[in-house]
Structures are given as C-alpha cells and as structure tokens.
C-alpha beads as a LAMMPS data file, in Angstrom:
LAMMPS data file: protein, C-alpha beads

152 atoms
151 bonds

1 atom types
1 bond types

-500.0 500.0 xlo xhi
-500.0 500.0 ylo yhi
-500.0 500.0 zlo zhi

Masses

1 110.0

Atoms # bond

1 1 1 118.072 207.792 388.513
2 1 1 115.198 207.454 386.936
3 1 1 114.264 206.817 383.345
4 1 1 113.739 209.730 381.281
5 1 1 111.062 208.404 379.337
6 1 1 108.431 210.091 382.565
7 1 1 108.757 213.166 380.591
8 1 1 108.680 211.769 377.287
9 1 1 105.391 209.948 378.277
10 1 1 104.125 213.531 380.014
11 1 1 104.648 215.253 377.010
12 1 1 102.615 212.382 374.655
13 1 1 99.918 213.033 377.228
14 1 1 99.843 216.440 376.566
15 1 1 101.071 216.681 373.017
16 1 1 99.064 219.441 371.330
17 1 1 97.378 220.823 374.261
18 1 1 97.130 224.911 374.382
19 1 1 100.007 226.578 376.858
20 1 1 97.699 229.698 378.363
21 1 1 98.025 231.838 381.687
22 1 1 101.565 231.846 382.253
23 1 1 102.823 234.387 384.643
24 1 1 105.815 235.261 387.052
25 1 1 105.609 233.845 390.400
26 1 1 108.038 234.673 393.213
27 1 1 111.502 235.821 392.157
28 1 1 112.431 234.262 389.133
29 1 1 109.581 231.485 389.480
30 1 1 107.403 230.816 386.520
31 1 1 104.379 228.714 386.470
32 1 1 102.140 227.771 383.181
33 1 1 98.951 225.603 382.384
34 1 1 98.785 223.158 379.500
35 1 1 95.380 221.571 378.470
36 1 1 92.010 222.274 379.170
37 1 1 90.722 224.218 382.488
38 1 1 90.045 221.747 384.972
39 1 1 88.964 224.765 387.745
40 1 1 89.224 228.176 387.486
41 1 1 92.701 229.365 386.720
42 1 1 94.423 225.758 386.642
43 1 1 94.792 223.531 383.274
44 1 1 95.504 220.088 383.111
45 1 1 98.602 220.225 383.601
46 1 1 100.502 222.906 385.892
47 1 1 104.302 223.668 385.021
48 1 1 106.168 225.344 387.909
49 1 1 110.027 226.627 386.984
50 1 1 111.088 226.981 390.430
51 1 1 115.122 226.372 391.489
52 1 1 116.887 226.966 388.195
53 1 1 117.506 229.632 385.636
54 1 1 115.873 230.010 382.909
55 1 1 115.502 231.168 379.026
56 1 1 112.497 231.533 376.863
57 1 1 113.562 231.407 373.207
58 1 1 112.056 231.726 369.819
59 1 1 113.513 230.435 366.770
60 1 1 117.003 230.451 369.268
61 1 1 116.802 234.109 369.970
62 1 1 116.387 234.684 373.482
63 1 1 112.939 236.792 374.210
64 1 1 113.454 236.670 378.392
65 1 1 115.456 234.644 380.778
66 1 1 115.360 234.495 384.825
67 1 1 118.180 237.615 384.698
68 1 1 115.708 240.270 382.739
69 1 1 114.165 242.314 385.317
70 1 1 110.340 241.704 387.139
71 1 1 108.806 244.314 384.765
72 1 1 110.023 242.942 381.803
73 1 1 108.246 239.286 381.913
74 1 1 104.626 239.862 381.137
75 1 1 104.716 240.657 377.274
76 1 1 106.801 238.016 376.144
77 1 1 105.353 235.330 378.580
78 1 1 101.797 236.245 377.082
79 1 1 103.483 234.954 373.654
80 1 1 103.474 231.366 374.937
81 1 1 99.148 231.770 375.356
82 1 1 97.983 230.049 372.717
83 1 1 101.251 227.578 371.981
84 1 1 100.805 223.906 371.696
85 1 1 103.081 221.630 373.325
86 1 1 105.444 219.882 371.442
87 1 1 108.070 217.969 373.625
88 1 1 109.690 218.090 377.155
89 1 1 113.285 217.174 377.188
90 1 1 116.216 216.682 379.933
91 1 1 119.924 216.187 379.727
92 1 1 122.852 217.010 381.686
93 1 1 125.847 215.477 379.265
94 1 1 128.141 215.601 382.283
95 1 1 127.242 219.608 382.504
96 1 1 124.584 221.435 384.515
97 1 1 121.049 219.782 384.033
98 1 1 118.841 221.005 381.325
99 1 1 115.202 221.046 381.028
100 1 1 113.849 221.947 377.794
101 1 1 110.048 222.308 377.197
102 1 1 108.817 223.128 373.359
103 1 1 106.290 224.686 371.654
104 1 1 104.413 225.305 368.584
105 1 1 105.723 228.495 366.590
106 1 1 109.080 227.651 367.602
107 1 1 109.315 228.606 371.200
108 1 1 111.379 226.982 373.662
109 1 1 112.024 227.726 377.160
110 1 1 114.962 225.935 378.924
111 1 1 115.506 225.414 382.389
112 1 1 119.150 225.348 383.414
113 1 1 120.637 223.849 386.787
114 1 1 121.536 227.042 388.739
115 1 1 123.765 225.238 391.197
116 1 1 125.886 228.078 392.751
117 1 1 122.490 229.316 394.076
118 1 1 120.343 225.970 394.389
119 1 1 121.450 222.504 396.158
120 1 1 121.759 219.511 393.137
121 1 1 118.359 217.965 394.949
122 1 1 116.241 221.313 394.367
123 1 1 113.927 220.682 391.546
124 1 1 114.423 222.634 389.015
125 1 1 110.877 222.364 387.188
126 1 1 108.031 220.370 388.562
127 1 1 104.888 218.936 386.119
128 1 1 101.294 218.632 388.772
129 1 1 98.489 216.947 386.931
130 1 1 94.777 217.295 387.910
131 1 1 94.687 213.933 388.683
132 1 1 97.717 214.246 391.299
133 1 1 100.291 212.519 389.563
134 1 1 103.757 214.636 389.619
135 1 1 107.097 214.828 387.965
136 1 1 109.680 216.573 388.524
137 1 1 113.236 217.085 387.454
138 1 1 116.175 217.942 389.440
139 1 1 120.091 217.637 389.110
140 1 1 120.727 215.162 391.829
141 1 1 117.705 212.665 390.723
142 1 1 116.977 213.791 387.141
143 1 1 113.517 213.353 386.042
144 1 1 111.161 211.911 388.807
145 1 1 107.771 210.686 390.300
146 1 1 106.716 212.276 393.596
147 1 1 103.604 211.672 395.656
148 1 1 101.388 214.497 396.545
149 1 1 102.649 214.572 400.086
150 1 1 106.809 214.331 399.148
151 1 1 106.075 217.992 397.646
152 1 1 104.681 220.064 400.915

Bonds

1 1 1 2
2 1 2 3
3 1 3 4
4 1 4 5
5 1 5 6
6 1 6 7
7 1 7 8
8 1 8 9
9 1 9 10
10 1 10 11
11 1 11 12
12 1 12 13
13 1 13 14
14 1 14 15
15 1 15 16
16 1 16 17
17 1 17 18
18 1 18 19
19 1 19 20
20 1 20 21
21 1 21 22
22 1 22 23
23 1 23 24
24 1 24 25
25 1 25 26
26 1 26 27
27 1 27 28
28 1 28 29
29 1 29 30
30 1 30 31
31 1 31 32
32 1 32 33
33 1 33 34
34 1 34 35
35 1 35 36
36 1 36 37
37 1 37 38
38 1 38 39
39 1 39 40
40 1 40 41
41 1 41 42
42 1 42 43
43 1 43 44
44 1 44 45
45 1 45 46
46 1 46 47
47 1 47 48
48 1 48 49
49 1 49 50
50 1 50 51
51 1 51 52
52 1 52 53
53 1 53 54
54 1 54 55
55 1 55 56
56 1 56 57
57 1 57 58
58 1 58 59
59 1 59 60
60 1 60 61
61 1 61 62
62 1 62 63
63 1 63 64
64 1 64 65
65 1 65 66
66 1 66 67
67 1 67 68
68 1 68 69
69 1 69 70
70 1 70 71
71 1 71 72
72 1 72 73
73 1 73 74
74 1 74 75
75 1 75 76
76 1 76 77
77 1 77 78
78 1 78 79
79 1 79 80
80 1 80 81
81 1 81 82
82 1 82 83
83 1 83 84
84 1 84 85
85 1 85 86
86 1 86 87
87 1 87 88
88 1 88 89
89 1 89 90
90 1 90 91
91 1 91 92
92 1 92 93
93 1 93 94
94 1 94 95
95 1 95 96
96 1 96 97
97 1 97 98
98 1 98 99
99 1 99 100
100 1 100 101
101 1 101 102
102 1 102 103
103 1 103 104
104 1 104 105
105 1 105 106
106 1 106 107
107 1 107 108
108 1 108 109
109 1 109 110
110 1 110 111
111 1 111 112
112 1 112 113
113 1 113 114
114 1 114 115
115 1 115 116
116 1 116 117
117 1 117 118
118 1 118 119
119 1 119 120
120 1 120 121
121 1 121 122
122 1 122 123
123 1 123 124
124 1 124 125
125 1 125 126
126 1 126 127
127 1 127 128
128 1 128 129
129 1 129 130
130 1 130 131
131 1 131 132
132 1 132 133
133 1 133 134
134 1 134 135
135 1 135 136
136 1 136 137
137 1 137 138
138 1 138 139
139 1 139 140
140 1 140 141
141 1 141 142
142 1 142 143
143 1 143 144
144 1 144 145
145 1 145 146
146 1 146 147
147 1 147 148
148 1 148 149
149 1 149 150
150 1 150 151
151 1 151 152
C-alpha cells in the first residue's frame, strides 16, 4: 500500500482553493472542481466519487448521502460552491475504507467503501489534475498514483 501522505500532499496543493460546479453524475456518482478554471467547466483539480457510498455533512448533520433520491441532490450540493478546501483524509481502522474530504464552513463529505456492491479494487474516489497527475483511493490499494492510461 501506498503512503497516505499522496493525499495529504494533494490537499496542501489545493489548500484554500474554491470547491464550485459540483453536480450528480451517473447513479450515485458525484464529481466536483477545486481551484481555478483551467477550461471551460473543469478546475484544477477534478474530484470524481465513483464506487462507494457517500455522505455530505455539515457541522455532523447529514445534508445528503448516495441513498437520498436523484431529485434531491442539487440544492444541497450547490452549498459546497463557494467552500474552500481544507483537508482530504483516508482510513480504514480494520473497517470499510473511508475517504473524507473537508471544507470551509464545516462541510464534510465522506466516502465510505460500499463493498457488498463494489469489488475492494474499485476506487472509491479518484483526484485528476490539469496537469495529468492522478490519485485515487480504493479499499484493496488505499490511496494511489495512476497514470493517465491505467484509468481508461
């Protein structure tokens, strides 16, 4: 496994930097942009929550999570437009894998291993930077470095 200190040194990259456009992909798939726009519609930084449930908190009281229905995401993931990031955090403690992104204003989303529906390798969130570089987290590997072409 890899050191966890890739996400500590991801999120000292992007310490501070504005959280804007994040949206509901496909399912229960989020994606968000941190930093400034490098092209239209994509930041520095692109966060996709793919293959794991998921909760978006506020001062520890839940606001949305991955079981809320479709129509029910937009409002409170427009709250996190605007947020600064803070710190992006993994553990698994000998339980199901936990990634845990903060924000100013005291939001928090967490990421949670979803393993009766997802295989341990599945990533469960996956950090693509405008230069190329990605990182991405899932149970079987923890937090990771991929090459461009490992992710197609």
């Amino acid at each position: 496994m890899i050191s966890k200190d890739l996400l500590v040194d991801l999120a000292q990259r992007y310490e501070n930097a504005r959280t804007w456009n994040a949206k509901r992909g496909i399912g229960t798939f989020l994606t968000f942009e941190i930093g400034d726009e490098v092209k239209p519609g994509t930041g520095r930084l692109h966060v996709w929550v793919q293959y794991a449930s998921w909760s978006l908190k506020r001062r520890g009281r839940e606001l949305l999570s991955s079981e809320h229905h479709a129509d029910e995401y937009a409002e409170p993931l427009s709250w996190l437009d605007g947020r600064s990031l803070r710190e992006i955090t993994t553990h698994g403690g000998g339980g199901p894998t936990v990634v845990t992104i903060t924000f100013s204003n005291d939001f928090e989303l967490q990421a949670f291993a979803d393993l009766e529906n997802y295989a341990p390798e599945d990533d469960l969130v996956s950090f693509f930077e405008s230069d190329g570089g990605i990182i991405s987290v899932s149970s079987e590997l923890g937090p990771y470095e991929e090459t461009p072409s490992s992710h197609e």
